[in-house]
BAKOLPA-706087 format. One record per atom (N, C-alpha, C, O): residue in one letter; x, y, z. Coordinates in steps of 0.05 Angstrom, whole numbers, plus 5000, padded with zeros to 4 digits. Example, Ala and Ser with C-alpha at 12.3 -4.5 7.8 and 13.67 -1.06 7.14 Angstrom:
# residues 2
a526448865156
a524649105156
a526449345156
a528549345169
s525749555142
s527349795143
s525850015157
s526850235161
END
This chain:
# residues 214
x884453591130
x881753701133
x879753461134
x880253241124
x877353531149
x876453241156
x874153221138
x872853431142
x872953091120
x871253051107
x868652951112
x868752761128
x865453031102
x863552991119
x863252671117
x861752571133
x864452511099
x863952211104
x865952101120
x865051901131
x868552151126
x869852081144
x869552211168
x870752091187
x868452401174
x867252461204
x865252321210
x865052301234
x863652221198
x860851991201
x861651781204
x860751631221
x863951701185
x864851371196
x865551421222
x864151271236
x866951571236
x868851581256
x867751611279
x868551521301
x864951781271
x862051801297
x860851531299
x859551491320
x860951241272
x859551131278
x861650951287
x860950791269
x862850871293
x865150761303
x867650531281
x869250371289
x867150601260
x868250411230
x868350561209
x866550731205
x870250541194
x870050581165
x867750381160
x867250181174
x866350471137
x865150311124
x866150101104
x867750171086
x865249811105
x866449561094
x865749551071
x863749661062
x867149431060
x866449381019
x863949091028
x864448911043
x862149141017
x859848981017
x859248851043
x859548611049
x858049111061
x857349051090
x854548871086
x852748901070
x855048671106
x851248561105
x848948671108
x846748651097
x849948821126
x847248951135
x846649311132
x847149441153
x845749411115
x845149561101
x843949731127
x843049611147
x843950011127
x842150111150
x839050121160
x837550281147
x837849981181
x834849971184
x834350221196
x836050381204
x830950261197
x830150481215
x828950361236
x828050141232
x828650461259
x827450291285
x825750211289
x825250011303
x823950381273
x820850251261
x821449941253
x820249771267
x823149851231
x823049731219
x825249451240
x825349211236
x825949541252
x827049361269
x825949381301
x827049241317
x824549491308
x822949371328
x820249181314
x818649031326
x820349231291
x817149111276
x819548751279
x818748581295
x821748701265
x823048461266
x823448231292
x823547991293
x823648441314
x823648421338
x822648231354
x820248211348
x823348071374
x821447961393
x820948101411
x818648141420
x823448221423
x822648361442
x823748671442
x825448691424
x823448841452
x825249051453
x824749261486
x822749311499
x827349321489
x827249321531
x828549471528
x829649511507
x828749641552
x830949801567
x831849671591
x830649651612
x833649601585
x835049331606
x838249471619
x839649631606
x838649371641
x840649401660
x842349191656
x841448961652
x845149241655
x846648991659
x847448951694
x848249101712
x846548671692
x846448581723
x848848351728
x850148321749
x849148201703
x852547961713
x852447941683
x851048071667
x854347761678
x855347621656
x856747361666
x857847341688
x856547151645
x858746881654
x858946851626
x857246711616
x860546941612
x862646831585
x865246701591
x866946701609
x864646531561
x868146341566
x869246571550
x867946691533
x872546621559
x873746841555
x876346691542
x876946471552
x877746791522
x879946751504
x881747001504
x881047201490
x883946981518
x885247181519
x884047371534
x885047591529
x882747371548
x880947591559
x877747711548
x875947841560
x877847601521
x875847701504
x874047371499
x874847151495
x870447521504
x868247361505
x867847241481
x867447361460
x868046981485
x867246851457
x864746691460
x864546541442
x863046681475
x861446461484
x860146631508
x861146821519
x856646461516
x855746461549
x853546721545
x852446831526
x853446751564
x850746921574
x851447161589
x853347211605
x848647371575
x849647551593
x845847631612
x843747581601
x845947751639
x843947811643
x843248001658
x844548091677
x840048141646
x839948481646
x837548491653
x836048361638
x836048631677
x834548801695
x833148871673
x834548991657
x829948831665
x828148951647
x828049251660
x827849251684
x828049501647
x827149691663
x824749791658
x822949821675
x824549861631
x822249911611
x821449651590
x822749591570
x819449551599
x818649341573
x816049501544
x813649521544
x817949581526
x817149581498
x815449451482
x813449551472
x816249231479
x816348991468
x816848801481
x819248781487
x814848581491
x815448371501
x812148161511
x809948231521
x813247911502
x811347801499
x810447591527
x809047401524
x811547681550
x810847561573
x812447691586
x814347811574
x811947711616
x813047831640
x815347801642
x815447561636
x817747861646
x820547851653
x822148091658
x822648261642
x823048061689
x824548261701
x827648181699
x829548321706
x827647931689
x831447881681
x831247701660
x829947491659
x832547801643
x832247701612
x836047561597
x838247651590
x835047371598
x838447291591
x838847341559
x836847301546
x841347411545
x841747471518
x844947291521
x846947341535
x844246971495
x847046861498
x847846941469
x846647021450
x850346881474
x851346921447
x854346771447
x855746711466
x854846701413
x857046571420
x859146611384
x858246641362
x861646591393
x861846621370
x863847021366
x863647181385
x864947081345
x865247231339
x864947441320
x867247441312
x864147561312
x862847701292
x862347931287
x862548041310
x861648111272
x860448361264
x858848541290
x859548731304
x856348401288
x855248471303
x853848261330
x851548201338
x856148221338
x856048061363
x855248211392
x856148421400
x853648081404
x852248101423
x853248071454
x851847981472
x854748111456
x856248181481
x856548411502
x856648631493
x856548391527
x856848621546
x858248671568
x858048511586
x859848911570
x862148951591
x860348821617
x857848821617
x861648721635
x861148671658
x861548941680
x862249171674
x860948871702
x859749131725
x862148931747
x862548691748
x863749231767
x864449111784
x862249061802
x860149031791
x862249051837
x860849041852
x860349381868
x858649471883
x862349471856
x861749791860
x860449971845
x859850191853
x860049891819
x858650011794
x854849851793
x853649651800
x854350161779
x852350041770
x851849881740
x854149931732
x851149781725
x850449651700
x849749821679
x847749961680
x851349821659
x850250001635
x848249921629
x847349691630
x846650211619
x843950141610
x844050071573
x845850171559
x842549951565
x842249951530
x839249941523
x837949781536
x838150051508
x835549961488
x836249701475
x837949701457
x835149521481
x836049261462
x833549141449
x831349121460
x833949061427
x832448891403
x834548581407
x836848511410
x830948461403
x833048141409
x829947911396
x827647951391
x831547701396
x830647561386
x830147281406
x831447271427
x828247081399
x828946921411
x830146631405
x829246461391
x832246631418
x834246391411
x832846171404
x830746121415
x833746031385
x831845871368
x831345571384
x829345431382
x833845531398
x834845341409
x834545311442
x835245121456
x833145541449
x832745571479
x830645761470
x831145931452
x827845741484
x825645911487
x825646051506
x823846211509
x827446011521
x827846141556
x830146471555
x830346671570
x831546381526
x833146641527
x832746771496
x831546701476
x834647011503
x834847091474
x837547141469
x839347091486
x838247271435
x839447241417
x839747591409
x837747721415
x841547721399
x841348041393
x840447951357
x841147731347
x839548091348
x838548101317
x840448141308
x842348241321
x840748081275
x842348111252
x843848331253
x846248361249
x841848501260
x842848841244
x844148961271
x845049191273
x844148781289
x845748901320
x844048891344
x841648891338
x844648891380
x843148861386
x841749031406
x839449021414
x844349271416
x844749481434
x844849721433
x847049791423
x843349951438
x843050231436
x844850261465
x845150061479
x845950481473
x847150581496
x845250781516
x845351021511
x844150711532
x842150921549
x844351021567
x846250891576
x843651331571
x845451361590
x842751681603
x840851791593
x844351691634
x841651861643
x843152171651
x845452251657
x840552301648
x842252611646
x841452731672
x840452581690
x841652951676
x841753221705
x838953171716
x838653231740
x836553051701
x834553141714
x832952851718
x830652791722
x835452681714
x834952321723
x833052171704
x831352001711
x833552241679
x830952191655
x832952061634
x835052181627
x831851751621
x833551511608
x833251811574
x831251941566
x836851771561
x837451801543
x838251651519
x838151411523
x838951711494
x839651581481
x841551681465
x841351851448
x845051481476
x847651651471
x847651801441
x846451661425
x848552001430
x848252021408
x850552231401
x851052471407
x851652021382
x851351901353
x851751631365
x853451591384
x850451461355
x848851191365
x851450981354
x851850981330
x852950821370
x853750631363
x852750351371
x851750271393
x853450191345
x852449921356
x850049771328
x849949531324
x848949931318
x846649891302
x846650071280
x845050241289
x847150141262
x847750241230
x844550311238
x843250111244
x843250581237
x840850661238
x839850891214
x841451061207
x837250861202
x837150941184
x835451241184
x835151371163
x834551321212
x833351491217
x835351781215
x837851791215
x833451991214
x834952221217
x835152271243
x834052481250
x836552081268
x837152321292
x838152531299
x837852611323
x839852671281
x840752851283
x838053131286
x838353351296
x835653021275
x832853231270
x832753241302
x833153461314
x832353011317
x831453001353
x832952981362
x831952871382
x835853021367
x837352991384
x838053331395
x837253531382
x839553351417
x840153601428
x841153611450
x839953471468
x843353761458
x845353811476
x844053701508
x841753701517
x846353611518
x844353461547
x846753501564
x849053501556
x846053531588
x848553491613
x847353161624
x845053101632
x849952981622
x849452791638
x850252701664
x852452741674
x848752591672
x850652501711
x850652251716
x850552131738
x850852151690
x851751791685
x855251841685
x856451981669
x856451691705
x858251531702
x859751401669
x861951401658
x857951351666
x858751201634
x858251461624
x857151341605
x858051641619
x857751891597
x861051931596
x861951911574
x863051971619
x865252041623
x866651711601
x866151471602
x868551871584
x871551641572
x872851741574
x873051981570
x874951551582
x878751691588
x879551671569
x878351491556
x881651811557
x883151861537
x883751661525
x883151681501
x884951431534
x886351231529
x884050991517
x884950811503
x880950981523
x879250861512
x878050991487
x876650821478
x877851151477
x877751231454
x879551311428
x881651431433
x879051271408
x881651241392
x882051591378
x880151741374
x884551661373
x884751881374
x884052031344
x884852261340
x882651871323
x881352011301
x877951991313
x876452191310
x877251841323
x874851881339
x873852081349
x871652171343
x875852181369
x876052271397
x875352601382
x873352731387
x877852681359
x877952941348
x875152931336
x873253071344
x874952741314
x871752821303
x868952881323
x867153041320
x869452711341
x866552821359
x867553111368
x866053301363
x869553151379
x870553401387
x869953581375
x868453741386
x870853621347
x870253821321
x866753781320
x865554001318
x865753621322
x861753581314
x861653671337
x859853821330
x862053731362
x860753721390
x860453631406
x860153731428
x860553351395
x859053161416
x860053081435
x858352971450
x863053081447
x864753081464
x865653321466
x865753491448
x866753371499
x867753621505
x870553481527
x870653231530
x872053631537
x874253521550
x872453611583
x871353831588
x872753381601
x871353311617
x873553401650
x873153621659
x875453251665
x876653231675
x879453141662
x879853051639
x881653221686
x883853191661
x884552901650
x884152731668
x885752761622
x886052581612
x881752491608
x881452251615
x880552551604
x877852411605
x875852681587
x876652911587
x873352591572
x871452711560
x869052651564
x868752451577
x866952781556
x864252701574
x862452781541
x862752981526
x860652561538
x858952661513
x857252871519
x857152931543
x855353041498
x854253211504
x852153201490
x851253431486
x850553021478
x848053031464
x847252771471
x848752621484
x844852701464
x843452411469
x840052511456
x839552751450
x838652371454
x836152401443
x833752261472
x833952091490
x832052421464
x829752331488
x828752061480
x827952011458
x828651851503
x826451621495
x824451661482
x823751521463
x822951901495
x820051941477
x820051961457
x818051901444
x822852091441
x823152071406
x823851831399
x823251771376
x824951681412
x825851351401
x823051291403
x822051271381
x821951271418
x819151121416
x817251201404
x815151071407
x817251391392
x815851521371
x816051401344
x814351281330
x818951451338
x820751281322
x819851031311
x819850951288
x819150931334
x818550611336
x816050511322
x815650321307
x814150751335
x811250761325
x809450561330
x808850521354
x808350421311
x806850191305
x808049951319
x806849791333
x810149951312
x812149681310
x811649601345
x812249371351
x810949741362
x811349601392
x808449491393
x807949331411
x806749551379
x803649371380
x803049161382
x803749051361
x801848971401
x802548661392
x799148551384
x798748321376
END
């Protein structure tokens, strides 16, 4: 039988760690930390790769909506290096795909004024767009330990993002059942599932409040 704290770990993508660093923020409180905060496109990446997996390098993303941001920029680089918790990295796009979208909070690299850095507490929300071509917000939110109640604004959505669809084989199969059992996944095409909730921007940015004022 599945228990309501192990269905929550499993939505947020982890068991929870014995003395995690970073405690959960609310978006308020981390767009207020923020340098910048965007709805950005992934457009390339150039990481040095180890085994296949990014350890190092840059990635760079199409401003779509600027939030937060303290000068003009329509391509915004986020490097990162290193491995870690909440590391700052992003799948790459073939030449036939389009670029996942994310809400991102970032900082600026201390060491380069020209790029940024993802924050402590994480640096990527998942946007994904639904039936009536209007930016969402995947939900149950991975990526960022959030302290808000989205479950109050979130609500059932049909999407016609590409990325809404996971094959079987990319999701792990205590995951896969818990969203199943909550809802939030339904079985999509065969071997593949498609999420089914996301929250409106206008409630993230609500959310946000004060914090995008400069």
């Amino acid at each position: 039988m599945w228990t309501i704290s192990l269905i929550l770990a499993l939505l947020a993508g982890s068991l929870p760690a014995a003395g995690a660093e970073n405690p959960p923020v609310s978006l308020a409180e981390l767009a207020s930390r923020s340098d910048a905060v965007v709805l950005a496109q992934v457009r390339d990446t150039d990481y040095l790769r180890r085994r296949d997996i990014p350890v190092s390098g840059s990635a760079y993303l199409k401003v779509l909506i600027a939030y937060k941001l303290d000068r003009q920029e329509d391509l915004i680089e986020i490097y990162e290096k290193g491995l870690h918790e909440r590391e700052c990295y992003f799948r790459d796009r073939t030449v036939f795909e389009e670029g996942r979208r994310y809400l991102l909070f970032l900082r600026r690299d201390p060491e380069d004024n020209e790029r940024y850095r993802g924050m402590p507490e994480g640096c990527a929300l998942e946007i994904l767009v639904d039936d009536n071509n209007r930016y969402a917000l995947r939900y149950p939110v991975r990526g960022i330990s959030l302290s808000d109640d989205l479950d109050e604004v979130s609500r059932a959505m049909t999407f016609s993002d590409a990325y809404a669809v996971v094959n079987e084989e990319d999701v792990l199969p205590e995951r896969r059942d818990a969203m199943l059992s909550a809802g939030y996944l339904r079985p999509y095409q065969p071997g593949s599932y498609i999420y089914t909730t996301g929250v409106e921007l206008a409630e993230v940015r609500r959310l946000m409040g004060d914090a995008l004022l400069h």
